[in-house]
TIMAR-69589 format. One record per atom (N, C-alpha, C): residue in three letters; x, y, z. Coordinates in steps of 0.02 Angstrom, whole numbers, plus 50000, padded with zeros to 5 digits. Layout:
ALAXYZ...
//
This chain:
UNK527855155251736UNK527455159151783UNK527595156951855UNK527765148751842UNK527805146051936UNK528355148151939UNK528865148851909UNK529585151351922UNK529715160451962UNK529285163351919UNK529175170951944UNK529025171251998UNK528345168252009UNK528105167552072UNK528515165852125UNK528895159352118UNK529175158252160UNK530065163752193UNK530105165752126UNK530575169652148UNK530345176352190UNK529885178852167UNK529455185452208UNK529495183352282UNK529195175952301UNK529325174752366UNK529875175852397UNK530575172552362UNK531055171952378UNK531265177852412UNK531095184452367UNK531625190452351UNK531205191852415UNK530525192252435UNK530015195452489UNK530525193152537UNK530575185452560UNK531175183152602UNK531575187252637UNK531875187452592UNK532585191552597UNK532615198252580UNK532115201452613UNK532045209452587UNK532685211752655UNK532705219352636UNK533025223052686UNK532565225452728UNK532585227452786UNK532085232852823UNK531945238752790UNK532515242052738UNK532095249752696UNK531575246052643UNK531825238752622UNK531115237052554UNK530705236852600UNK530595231252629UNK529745229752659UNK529675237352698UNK530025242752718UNK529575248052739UNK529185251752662UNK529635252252638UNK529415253652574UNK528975252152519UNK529015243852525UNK528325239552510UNK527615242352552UNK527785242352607UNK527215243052664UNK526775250052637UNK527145253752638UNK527105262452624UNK526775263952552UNK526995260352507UNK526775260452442UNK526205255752443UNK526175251652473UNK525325249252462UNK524885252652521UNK525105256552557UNK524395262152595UNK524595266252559UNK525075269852518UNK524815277652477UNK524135272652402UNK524375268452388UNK524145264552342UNK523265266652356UNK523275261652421UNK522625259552423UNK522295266652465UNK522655271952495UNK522285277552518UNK521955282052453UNK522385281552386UNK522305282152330UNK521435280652297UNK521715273452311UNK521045269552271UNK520315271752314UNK520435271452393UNK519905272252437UNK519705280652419UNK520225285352406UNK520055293352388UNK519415292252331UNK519825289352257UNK519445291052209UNK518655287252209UNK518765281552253UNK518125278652285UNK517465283352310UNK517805286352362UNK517315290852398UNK517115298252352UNK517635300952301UNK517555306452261UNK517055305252215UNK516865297452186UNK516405294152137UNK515835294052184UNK515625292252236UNK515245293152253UNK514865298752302UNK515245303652302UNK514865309852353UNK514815314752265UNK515015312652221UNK514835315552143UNK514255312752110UNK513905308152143UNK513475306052109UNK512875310252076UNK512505315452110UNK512115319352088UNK512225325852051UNK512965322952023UNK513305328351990UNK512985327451926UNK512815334851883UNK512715333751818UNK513205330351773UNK513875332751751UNK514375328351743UNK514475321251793UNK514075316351808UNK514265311751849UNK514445306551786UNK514475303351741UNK514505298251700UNK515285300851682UNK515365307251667UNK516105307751665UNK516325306351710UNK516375310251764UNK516425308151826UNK516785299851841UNK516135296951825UNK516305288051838UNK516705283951805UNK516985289151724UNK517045284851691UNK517705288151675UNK517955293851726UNK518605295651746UNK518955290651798UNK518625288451843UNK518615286451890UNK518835278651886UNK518385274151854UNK518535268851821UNK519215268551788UNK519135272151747UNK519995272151729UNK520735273651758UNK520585280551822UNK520925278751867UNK521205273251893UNK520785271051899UNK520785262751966UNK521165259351926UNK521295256751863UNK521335251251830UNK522185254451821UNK522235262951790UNK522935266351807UNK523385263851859UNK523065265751923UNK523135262651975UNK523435257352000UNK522845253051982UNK523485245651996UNK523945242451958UNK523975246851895UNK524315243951841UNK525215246951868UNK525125252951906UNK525525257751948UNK525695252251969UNK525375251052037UNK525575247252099UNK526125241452064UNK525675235952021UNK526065230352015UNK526765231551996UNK526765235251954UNK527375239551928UNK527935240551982UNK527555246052021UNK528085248552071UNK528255242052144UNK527895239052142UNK527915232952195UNK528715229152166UNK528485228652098UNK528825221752061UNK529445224652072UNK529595232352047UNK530465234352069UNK530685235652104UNK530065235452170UNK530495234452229UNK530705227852275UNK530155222852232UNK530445218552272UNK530955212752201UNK530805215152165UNK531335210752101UNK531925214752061UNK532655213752099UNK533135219852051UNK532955218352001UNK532985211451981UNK533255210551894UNK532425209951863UNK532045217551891UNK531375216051885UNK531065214151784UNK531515219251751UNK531445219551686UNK531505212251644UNK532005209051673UNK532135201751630UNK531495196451660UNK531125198151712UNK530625194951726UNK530015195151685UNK529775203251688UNK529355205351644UNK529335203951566UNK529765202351561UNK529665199051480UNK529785193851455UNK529695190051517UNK529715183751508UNK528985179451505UNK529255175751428UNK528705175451380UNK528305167951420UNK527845166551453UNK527425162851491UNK527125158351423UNK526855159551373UNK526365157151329UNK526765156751238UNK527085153751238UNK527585150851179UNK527235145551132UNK526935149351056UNK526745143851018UNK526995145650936UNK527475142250915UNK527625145150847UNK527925151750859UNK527645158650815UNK527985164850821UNK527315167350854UNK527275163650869UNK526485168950965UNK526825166451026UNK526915173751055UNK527185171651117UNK526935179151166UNK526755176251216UNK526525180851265UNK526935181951323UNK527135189251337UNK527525189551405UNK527125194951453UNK527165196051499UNK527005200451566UNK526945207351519UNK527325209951481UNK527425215151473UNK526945217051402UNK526925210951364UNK526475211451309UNK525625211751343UNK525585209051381UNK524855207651405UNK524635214951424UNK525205217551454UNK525055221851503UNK524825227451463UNK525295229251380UNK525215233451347UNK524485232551310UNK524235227051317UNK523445224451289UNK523085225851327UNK523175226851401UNK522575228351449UNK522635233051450UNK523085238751444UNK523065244951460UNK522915249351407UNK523155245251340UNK522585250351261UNK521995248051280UNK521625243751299UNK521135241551278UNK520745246551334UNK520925247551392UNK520725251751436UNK520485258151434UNK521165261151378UNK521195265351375UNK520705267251306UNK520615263551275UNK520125264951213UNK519355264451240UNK519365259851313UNK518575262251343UNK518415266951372UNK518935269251401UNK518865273851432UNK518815280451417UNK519185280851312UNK519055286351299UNK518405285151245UNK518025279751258UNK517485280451217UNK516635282851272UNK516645277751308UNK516505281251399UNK516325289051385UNK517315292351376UNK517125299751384UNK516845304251328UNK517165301851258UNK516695303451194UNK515995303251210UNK515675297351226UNK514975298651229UNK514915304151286UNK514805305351336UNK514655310751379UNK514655320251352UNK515585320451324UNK515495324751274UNK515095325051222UNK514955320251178UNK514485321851135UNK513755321951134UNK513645321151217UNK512995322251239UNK512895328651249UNK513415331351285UNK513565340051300UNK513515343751222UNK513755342951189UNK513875342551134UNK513045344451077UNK512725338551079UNK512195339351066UNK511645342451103UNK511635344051158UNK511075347751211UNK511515355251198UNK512105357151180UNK512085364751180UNK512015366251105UNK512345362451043UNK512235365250985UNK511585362950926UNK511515358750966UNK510485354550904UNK511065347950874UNK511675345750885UNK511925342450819UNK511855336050833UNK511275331350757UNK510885327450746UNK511475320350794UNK511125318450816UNK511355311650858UNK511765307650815UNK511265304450758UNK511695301250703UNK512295303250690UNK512475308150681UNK513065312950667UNK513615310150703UNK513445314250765UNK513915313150815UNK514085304150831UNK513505299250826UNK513615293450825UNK514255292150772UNK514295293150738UNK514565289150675UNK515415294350692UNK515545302150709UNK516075304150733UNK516255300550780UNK515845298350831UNK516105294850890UNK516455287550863UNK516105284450826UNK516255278650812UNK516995278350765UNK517005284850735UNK517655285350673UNK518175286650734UNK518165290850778UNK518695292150809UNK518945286850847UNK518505281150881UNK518505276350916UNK518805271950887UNK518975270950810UNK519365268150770UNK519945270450750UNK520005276550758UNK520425281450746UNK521015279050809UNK520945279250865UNK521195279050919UNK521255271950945UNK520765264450894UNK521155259250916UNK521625254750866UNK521815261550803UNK522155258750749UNK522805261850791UNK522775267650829UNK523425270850842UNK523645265350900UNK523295262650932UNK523465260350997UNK523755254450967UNK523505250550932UNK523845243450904UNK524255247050855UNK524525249450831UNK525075250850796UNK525575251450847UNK525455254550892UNK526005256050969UNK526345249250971UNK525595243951002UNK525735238251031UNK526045233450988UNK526005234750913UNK526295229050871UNK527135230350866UNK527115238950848UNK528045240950845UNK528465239150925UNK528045239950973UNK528445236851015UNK528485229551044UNK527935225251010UNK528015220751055UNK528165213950978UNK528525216650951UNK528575210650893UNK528235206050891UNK527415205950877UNK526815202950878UNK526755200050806UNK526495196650791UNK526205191050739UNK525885196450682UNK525505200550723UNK525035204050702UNK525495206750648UNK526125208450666UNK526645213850594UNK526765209750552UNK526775202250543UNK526865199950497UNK526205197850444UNK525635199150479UNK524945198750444UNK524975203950408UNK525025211050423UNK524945216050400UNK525605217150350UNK525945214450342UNK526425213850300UNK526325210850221UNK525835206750231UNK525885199150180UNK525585203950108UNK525995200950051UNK525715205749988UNK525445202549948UNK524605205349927UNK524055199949876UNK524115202449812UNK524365206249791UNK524495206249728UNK525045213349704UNK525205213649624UNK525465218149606UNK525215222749547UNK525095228049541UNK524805233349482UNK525515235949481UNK525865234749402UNK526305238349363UNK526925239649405UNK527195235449475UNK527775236249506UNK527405238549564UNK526745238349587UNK526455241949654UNK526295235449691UNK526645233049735UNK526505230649781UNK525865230749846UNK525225228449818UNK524785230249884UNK524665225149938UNK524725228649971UNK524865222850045UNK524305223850090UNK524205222050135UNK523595219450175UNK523485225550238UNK524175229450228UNK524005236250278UNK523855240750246UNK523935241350168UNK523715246350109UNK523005245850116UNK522705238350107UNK522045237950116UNK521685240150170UNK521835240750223UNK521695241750295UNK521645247250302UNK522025252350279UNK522175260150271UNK521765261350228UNK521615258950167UNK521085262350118UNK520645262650124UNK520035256450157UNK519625256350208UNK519495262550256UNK519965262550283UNK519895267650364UNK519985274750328UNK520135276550281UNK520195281850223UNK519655286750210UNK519325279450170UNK518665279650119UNK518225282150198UNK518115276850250UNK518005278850310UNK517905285850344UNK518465288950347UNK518505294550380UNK518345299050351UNK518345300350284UNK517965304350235UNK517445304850234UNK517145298850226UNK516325299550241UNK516145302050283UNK516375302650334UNK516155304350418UNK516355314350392UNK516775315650375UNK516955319450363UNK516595325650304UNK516355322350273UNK515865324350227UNK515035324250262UNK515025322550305UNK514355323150355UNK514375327850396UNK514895329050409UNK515025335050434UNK515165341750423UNK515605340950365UNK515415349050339UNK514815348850286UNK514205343050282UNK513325342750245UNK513365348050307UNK513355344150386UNK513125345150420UNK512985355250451UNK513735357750428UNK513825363350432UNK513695369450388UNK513695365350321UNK513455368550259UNK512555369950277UNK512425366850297UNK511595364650289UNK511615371450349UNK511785371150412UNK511745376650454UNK511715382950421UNK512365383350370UNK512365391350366UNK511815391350307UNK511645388150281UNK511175387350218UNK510695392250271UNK510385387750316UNK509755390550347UNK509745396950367UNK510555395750393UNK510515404750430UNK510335408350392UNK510795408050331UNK510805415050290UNK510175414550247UNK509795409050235UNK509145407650209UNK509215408850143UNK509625404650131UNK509725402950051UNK509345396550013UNK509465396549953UNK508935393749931UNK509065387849931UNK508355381349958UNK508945374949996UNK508885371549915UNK508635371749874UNK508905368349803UNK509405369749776UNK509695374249789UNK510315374749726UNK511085374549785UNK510825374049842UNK511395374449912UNK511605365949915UNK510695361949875UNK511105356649897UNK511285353149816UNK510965355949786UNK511385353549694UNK512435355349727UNK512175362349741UNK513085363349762UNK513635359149788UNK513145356349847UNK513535353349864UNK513645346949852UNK513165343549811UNK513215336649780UNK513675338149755UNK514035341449740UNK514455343849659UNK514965344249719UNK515155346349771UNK515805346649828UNK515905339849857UNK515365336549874UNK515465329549893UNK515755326649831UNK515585326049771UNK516045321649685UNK516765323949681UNK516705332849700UNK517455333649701UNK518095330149756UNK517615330749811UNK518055327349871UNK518115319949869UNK517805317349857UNK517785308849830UNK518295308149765UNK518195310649707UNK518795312949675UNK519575310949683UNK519545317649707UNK520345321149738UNK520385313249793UNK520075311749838UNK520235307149879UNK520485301549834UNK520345297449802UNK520295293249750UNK521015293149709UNK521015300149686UNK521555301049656UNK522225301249705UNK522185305149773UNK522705304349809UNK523015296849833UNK522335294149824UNK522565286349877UNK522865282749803UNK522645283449764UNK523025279149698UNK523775283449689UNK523765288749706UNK524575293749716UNK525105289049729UNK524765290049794UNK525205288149863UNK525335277249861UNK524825277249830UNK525165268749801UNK525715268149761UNK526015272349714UNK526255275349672UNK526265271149600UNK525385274149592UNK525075271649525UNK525205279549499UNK525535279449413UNK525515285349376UNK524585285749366UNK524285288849372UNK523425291249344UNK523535294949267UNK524095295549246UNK524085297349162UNK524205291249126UNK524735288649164UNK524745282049131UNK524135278649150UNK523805275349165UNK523235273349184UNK522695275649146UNK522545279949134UNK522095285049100UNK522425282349039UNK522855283449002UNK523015282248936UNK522985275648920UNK523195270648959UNK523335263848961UNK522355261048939UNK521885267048970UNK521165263348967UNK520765267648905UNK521265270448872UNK520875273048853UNK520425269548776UNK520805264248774UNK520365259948696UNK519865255848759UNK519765254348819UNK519375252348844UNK518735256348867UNK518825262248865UNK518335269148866UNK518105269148796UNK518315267848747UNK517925268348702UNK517435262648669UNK517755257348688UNK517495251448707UNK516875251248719UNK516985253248803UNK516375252648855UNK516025258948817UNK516165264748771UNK515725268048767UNK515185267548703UNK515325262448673UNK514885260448622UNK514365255648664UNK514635251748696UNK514275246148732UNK513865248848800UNK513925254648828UNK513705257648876UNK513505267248884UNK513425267048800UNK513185272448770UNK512655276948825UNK512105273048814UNK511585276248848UNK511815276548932UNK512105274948959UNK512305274449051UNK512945281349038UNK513275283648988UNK513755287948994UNK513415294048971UNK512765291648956UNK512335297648933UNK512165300148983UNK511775296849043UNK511565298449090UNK511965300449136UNK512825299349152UNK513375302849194UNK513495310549176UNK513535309149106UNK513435319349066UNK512735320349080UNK512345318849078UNK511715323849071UNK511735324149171UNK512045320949180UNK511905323649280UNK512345325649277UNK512735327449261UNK513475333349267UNK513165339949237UNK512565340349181UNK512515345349162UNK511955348849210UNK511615344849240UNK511095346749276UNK511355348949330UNK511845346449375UNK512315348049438UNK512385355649415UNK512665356749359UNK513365363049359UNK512795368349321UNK512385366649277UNK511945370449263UNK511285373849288UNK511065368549350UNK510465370649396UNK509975372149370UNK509875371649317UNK508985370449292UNK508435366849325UNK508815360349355UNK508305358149379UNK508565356349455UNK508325357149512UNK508745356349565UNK508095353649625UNK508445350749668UNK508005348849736UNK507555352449753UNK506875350549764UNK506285352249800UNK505805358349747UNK505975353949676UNK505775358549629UNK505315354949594UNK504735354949556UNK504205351449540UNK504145351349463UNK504195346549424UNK504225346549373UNK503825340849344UNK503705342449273UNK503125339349246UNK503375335849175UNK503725329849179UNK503765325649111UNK503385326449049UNK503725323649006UNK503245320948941UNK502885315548962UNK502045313348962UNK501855308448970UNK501395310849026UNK501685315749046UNK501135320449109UNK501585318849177UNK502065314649205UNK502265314149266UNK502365318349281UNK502155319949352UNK502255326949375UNK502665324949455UNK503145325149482UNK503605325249531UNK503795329049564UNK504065330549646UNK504575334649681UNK505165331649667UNK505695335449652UNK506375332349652UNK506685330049706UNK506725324449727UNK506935324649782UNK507845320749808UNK508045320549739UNK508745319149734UNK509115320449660UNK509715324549642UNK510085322049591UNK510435320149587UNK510635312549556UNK511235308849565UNK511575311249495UNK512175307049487UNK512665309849438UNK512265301449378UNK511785297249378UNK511485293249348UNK510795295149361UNK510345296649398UNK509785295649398UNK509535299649442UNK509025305549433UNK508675307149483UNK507845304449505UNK507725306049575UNK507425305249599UNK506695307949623UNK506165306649591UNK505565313449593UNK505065308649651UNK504575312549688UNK503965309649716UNK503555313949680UNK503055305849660UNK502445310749641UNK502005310249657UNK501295314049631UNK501035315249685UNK500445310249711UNK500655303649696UNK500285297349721UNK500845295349785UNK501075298249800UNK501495296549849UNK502095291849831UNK502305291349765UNK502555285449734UNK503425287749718UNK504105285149739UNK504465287949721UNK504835285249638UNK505045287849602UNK505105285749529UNK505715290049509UNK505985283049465UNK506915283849461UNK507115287049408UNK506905292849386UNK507345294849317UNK507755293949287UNK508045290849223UNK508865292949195UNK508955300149164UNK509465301849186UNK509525308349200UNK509685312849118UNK509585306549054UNK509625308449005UNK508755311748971UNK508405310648998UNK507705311448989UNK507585318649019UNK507845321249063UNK507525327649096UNK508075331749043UNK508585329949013UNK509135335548957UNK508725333548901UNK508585325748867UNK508435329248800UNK507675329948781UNK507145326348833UNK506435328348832UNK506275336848859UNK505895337948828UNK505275342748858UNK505215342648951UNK505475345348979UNK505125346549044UNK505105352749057UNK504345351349122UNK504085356449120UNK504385359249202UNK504585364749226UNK504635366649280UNK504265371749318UNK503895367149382UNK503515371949362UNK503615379249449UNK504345376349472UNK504625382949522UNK505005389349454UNK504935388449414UNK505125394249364UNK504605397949352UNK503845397649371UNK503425401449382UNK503155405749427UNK502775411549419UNK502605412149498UNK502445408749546UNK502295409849612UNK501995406949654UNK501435404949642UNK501185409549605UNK500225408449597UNK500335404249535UNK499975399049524UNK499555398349447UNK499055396149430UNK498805396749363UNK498405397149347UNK498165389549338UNK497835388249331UNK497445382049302UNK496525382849278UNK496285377949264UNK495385378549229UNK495225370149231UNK494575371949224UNK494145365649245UNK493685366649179UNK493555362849123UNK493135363949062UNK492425358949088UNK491755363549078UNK491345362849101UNK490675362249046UNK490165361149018UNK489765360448975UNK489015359748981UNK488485364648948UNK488035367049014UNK487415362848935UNK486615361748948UNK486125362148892UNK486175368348847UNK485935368348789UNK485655375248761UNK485055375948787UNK484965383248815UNK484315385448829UNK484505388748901UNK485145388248921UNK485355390348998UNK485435396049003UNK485225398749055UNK485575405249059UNK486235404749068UNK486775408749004UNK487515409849030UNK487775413549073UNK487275417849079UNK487705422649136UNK487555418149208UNK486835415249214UNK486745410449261UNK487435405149301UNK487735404049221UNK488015399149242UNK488945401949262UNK488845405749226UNK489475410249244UNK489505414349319UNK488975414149343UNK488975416549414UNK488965410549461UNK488845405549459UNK488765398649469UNK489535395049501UNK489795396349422UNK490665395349414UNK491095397849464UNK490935404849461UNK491425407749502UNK491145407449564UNK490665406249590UNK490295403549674UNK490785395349695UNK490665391549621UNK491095384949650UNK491825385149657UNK492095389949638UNK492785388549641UNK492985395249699UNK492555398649733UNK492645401049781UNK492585399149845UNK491995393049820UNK491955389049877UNK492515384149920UNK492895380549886UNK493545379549881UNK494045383549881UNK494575381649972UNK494845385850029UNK495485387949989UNK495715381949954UNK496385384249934UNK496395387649852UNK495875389449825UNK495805395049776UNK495995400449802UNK496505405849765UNK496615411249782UNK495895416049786UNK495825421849829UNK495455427349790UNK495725430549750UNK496495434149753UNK496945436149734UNK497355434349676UNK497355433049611UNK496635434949593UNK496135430149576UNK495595434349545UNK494925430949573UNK494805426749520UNK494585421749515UNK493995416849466UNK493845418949409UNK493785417249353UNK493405420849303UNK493275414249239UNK492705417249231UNK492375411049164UNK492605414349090UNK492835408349035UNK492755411348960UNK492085405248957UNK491655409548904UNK491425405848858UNK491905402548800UNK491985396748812UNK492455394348748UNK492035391948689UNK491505388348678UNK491205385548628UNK490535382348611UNK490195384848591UNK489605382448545UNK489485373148545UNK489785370548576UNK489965362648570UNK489145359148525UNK489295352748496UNK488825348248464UNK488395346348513UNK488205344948578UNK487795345048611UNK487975347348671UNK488035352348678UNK488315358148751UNK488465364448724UNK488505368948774UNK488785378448781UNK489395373648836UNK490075376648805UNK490545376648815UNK490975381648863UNK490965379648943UNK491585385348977UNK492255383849002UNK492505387649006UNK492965385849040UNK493225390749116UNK493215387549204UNK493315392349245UNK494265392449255UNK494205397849260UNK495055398849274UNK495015400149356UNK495545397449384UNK495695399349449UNK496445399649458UNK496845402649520UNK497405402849527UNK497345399449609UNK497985394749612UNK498195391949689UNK498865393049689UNK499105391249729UNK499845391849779UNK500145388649792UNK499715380649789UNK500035374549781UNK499865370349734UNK500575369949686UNK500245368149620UNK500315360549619UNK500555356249677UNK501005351149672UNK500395346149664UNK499735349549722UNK499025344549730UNK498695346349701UNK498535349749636UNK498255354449607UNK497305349649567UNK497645342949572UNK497125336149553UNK496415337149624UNK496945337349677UNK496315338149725UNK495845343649718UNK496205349049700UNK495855355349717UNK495245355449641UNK495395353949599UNK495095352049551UNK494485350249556UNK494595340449585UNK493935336649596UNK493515339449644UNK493805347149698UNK493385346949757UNK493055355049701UNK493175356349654UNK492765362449609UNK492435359249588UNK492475351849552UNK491905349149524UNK491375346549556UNK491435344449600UNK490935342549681UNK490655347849665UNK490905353549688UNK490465360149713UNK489955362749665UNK490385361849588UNK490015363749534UNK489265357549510UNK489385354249523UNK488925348749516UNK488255350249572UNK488515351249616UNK487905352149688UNK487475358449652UNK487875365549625UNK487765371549613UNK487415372149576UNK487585367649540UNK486835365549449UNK486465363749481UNK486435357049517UNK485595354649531UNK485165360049578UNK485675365449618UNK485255368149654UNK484725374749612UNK485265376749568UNK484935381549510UNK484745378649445UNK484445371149451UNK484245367649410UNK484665368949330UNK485125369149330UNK485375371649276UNK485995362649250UNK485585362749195UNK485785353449163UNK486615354349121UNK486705348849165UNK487285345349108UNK487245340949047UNK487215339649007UNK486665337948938UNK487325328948917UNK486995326248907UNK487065321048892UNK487515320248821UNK487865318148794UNK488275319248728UNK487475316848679UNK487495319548619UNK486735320548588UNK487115319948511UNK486635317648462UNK487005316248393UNK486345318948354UNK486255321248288UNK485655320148230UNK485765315648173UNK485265312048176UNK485295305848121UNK485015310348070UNK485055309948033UNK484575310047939UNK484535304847920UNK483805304147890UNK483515298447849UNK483405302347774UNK483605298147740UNK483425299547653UNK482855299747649UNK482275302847605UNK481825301247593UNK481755292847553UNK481285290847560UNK481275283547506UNK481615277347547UNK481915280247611UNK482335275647638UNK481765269047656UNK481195268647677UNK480845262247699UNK480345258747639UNK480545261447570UNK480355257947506UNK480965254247490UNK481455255647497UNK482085251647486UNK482175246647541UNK481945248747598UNK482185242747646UNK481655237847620UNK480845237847621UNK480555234747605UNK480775230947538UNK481015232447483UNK481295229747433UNK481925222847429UNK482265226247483UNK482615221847504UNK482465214947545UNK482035217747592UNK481555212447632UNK481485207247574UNK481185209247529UNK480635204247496UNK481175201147448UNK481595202647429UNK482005197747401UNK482465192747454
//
């Protein structure tokens, strides 16, 4: 470095009168330059675009003098090139020259500067089309990787860096496949960009879903089933392009598939029964269904193992996805909107029934989320061992809380009796006594 230096002096020395005019001249266009984009950053400040603006600007400058040194150095150094790569920092196979550094400050610049402008766009971005922040976070972030895998690939092919022999080194072999440490690096950034990628056309799918106002359960069963395919095909391409055969492979496992399928019977049960549920749509997102055992749930995920219901304790609960194919469930969006339900009720003998049948249908009218449409209505169901037996039918609209609406009929119905004095009777039994029965007890006594 003291050597450069000192020669730069030298050559300044011994310039001609056209260099140093030319030196002179090139550092005022330089710095009239730097002073322009100076004053343009700031009479822009109350610009709506101002953060682009600044963060055009910033990068300029740094363009700029990266210019200058450049153009300084060949005018005042002929043999400017054999200088510039001359390696200052020599250890083993790391070695740093003018020209390597330079290519490090200027990706690295250049990857802030286009992340700087990503965010701004994707602020514009989100204020004209609604698109969710997260979103755009995680695009911003893929591309930002995107663009500093390209930049160090630049800097490694030209500057015979250390770094190519890291990315070189090979950890193992599958069947003559060599995988090496940039295979890994790539499969990563792969798996990576896919994901990001698959958020984005959720993201676009879900739009037109709304537009066209389709039905969002079976739009998003669909597309669970497009996300498995694309994960898939990805999967399969990247094992391609390693150049693993996937028939051979497949055949090679296949006494291990049968293997694992005695020993992992019930878990391959549950991959088919969510493949059948996916492609068949019986049961799909935001659909309410009612187990054996009484659980009653919103669907609120199907995986290709296990779906996902809330119920209605607020509680979320993990299904295996073999239980909703070979049990009994009940669904209950395959019905109308309206349904039906009843509250079984049990009055003294001696009541008036019609009393109490007008009673019935007062309490369950009283209660907002009973339909009128249609209306209430009592059966007499039964003669009971100590009660007259009814039952009120009502219809609601939301069948999911259907427990609340219930306890708030029985409130009402309870208030409604005591006000028309009309009794709820206590469970009641009749004994029989034998005749002779207290000559025998006495008999017994006495022995």
């Amino acid at each position: 470095m003291w050597i450069m230096a000192n020669t730069v002096f030298e050559s300044t020395m011994n310039l001609s009168l056209s260099s140093m005019i030319m030196t002179v001249l090139t550092t005022a266009l330089f710095i009239a330059l730097f002073i322009s984009i100076t004053i343009f950053q700031r009479r822009t400040r109350d610009h709506s675009a101002y953060r682009l603006i600044k963060s055009f600007v910033q990068g300029s400058k740094i363009l700029l003098v990266g210019l200058y040194i450049y153009t300084i150095g060949s005018i005042l150094l002929v043999n400017w090139r054999e200088y510039v790569n001359y390696s200052f920092i020599e250890s083993g196979s790391i070695s740093l020259s003018f020209v390597k550094v330079s290519l490090g400050v200027v990706g690295v610049a250049f990857v802030w500067f286009a992340h700087k402008l990503l965010i701004v766009l994707f602020d514009k971005v989100h204020n004209r089309w609604k698109i969710a922040r997260h979103l755009l976070k995680s695009l911003r972030r893929f591309l930002i990787i995107l663009l500093s895998v390209i930049v160090a690939s630049l800097f490694i092919r030209y500057s015979d860096s250390v770094i190519d022999d890291l990315l070189r080194i090979r950890l193992f072999t599958i069947r003559d496949v060599t995988i090496t440490t940039s295979f890994i690096v790539t499969f990563i950034f792969v798996l990576y960009g896919i994901s990001v990628i698959i958020k984005l056309i959720e993201f676009v799918y879900q739009e037109q879903v709304s537009r066209k106002q389709m039905d969002v359960g079976r739009s998003k069963t669909v597309f669970q089933i497009i996300r498995y395919l694309i994960w898939v095909i990805t999967i399969v391409v990247l094992l391609d392009s390693m150049g693993l055969n996937i028939n051979v492979l497949v055949a090679g496992s296949a006494a291990l598939f049968v293997g694992l399928g005695f020993g992992l019977q019930v878990l391959f049960n549950d991959f088919v029964s969510g493949l059948v549920i996916l492609f068949d749509g019986s049961i799909r997102i935001g659909q309410i269904v009612e187990m054996q055992g009484g659980i009653i749930g919103k669907v609120l995920e199907v995986g290709l193992r296990s779906t996902t219901l809330l119920t209605r304790d607020n509680i979320i609960m993990i299904i295996p996805n073999h239980k909703l194919v070979s049990d009994n469930v009940i669904n209950w969006d395959y019905n109308e909107a309206k349904t039906r339900f009843f509250v079984e009720v049990g009055v003294a003998y001696g009541s008036d029934v019609r009393l109490v049948e007008k009673v019935l249908v007062q309490s369950a009218q009283e209660q907002s989320q009973v339909l009128i449409h249609p209306s209430p209505f009592v059966y007499f169901s039964n003669f009971g061992n100590s009660s007259i037996d009814f039952k009120l039918f009502f219809w609601v609209s939301d069948a999911f809380y259907v427990e609340k609406i219930k306890s708030d009929i029985r409130f009402n119905v309870d208030h409604n009796f005591r006000v028309n004095n009309i009794e709820i009777p206590f469970p009641q039994s009749d004994l029989h006594l034998k005749s002779g029965w207290m000559s025998d007890f006495k008999f017994e006594m006495k022995e």
